[in-house]
C-alpha positions in Angstrom: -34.9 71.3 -57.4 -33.1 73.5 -55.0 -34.4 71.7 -52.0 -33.2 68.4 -53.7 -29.7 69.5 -53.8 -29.5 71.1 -50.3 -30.6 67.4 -48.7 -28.0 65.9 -51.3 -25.6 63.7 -48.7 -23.1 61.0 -50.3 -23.8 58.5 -47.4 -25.8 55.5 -48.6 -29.2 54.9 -46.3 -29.5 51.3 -47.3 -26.4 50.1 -45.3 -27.0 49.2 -41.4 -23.5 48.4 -41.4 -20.5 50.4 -41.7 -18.5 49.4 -44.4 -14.5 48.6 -43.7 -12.7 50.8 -45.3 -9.7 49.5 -48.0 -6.5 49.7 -46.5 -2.9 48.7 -48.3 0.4 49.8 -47.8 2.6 51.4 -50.4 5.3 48.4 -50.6 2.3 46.2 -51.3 0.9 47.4 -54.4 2.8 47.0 -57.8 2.0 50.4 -59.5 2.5 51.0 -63.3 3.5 54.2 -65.0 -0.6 53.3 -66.9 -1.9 54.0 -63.7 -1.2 57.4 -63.1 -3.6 59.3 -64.5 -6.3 56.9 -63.7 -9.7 57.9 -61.3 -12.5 55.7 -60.1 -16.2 56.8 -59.7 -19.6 56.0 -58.9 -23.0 56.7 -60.5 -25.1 57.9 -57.8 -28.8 56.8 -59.0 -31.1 54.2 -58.4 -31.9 53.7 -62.3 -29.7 51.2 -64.3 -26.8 52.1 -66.0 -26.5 51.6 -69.6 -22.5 51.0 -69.4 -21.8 51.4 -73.4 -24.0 54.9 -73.4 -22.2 55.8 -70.4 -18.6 55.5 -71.4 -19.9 56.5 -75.0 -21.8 60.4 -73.9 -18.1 60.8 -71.1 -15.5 60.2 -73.9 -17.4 62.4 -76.3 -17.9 65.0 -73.2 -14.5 64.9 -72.2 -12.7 64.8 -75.6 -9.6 63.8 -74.0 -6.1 64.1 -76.1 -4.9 60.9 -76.1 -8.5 58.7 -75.2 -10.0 57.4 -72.2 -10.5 53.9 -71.1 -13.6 53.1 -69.1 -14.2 50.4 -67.2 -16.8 48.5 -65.1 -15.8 47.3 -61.8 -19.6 46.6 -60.8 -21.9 48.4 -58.2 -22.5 51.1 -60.7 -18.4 52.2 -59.9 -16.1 52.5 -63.1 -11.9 52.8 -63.4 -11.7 56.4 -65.9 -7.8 55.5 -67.3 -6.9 58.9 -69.6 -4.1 58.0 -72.2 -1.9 61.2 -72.5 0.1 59.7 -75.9 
């Protein structure tokens, strides 16, 4: 296992290509007040993901005060929205 997490890299081997990366500017994004404590991530296996045991086993890890919203934006990346009310 140790040898497994010292070759552990985040770059993805599959793509030939370099990926563009996302640019906006400030004045072009409408934010909301519901957006602030809000944090996207990825799954980083090969296996499928089972969303509903996924966000099921995180909201009952993270036990957060006022919920957490979890949702699927595809290629195994989700939006984690907390709710602090």
């Amino acid at each position: 296992m140790k040898a497994d997490l010292a070759n552990l890299n985040l770059e993805d081997e599959d793509d030939e290509e370099d990926e563009e990366p996302i640019s906006c500017e400030k004045d072009s994004i409408e934010t909301k007040d519901d957006y602030r404590f809000c944090l996207v991530g990825k799954v980083l296996t090969d296996c499928v993901v089972h969303f509903l045991f996924l966000k099921k086993t995180l909201a009952n890890l993270w036990h957060p005060l006022g919920g957490v919203s979890i949702t699927d934006i595809g290629e195994k990346r989700y939006v984690f929205c907390f709710s602090m009310r």
